[in-house]
C-alpha positions in Angstrom: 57.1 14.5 -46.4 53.9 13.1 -44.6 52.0 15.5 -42.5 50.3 14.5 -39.5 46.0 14.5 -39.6 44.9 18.1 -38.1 42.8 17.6 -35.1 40.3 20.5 -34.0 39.6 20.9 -30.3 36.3 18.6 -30.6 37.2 15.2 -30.5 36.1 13.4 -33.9 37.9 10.3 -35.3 41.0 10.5 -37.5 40.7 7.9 -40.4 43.2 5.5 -40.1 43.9 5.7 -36.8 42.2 3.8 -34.2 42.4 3.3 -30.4 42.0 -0.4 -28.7 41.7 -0.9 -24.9 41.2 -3.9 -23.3 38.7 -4.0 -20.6 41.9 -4.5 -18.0 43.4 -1.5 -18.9 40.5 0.9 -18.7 39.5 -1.2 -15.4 43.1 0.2 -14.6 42.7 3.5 -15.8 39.7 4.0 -13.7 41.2 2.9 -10.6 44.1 4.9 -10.8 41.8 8.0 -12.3 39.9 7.4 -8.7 42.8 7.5 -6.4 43.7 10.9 -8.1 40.6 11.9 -7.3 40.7 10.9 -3.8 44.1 12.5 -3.5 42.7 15.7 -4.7 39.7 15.8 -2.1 42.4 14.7 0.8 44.1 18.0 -0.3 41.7 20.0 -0.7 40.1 20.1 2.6 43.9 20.0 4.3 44.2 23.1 2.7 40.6 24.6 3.2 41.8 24.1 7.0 45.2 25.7 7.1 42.9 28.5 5.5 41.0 28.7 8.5 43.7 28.0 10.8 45.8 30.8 9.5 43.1 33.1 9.8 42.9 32.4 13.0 46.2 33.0 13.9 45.9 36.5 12.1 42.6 37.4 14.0 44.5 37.0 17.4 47.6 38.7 16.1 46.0 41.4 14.0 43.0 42.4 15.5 41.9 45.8 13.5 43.1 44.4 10.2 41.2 41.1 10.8 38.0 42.9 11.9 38.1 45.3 8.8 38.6 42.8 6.3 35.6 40.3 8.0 33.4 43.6 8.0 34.5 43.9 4.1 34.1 40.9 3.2 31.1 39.7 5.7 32.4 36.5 7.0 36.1 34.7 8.1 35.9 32.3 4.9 35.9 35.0 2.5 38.6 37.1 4.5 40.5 34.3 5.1 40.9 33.0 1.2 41.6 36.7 0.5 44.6 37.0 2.7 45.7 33.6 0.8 44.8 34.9 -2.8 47.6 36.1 -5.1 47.0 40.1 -5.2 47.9 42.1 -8.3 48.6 45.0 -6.1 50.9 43.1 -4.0 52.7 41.9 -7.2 50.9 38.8 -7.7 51.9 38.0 -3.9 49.5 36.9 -0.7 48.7 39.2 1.7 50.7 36.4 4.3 53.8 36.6 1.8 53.8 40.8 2.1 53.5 40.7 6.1 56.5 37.6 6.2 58.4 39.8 4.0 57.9 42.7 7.0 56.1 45.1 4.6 53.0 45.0 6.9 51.8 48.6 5.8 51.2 47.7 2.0 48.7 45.2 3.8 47.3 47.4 5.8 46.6 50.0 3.6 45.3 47.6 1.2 42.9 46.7 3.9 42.3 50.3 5.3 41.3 51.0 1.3 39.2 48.6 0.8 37.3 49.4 4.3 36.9 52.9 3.0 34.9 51.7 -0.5 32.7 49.9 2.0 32.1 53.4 4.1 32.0 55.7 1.1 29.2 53.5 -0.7 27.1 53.2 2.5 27.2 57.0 2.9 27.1 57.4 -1.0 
């Protein structure tokens, strides 16, 4: 039985083998490799903005929470991507999924915790 040429992770040519691509095709490739790319910006900064927008919404709905977590973290863009980052002590949830769930304490402990490092090493 034939075995297959072992390739590391750096790319070096397998003898043998070679790759042709006509000047079409990678013409193509790029094209296509740019609208991906444009896709992805187009994305990202919808998302960036429900960030913020969801934020905001949490400011005017959770006023003490909001303020302890922009005085922990020092501005809304931080505080914001925290409430929409996967916590390991919400079991790999967001802070959003624990509140929609209704268990609005574990946030708010989490937040009342982590206002209380900030305290304990000014006074430290």
């Amino acid at each position: 039985m034939k075995t297959m040429p072992m390739r590391n992770h750096a790319l070096k040519p397998i003898p043998g083998v070679t790759f042709e691509m006509s000047a079409k095709k990678a013409s193509t490739n790029n094209t296509d490799l740019a609208r991906v790319s444009n896709e992805l910006e187009r994305l990202h900064a919808i998302r960036e903005q429900v960030i913020t927008d969801a934020f905001g919404v949490f400011e005017k709905r959770y006023v003490t929470p909001a303020a302890l977590l922009l005085q922990h973290f020092g501005d809304q863009k931080k505080a914001a991507r925290w409430m929409c980052s996967h916590q390991k002590v919400f079991d790999g949830r967001t802070a959003y999924n624990v509140i929609a769930e209704g268990d609005d304490e574990m946030v708010w402990d989490e937040i009342q915790r982590m206002a209380r490092m900030i305290s304990t090493a000014q006074y430290a």
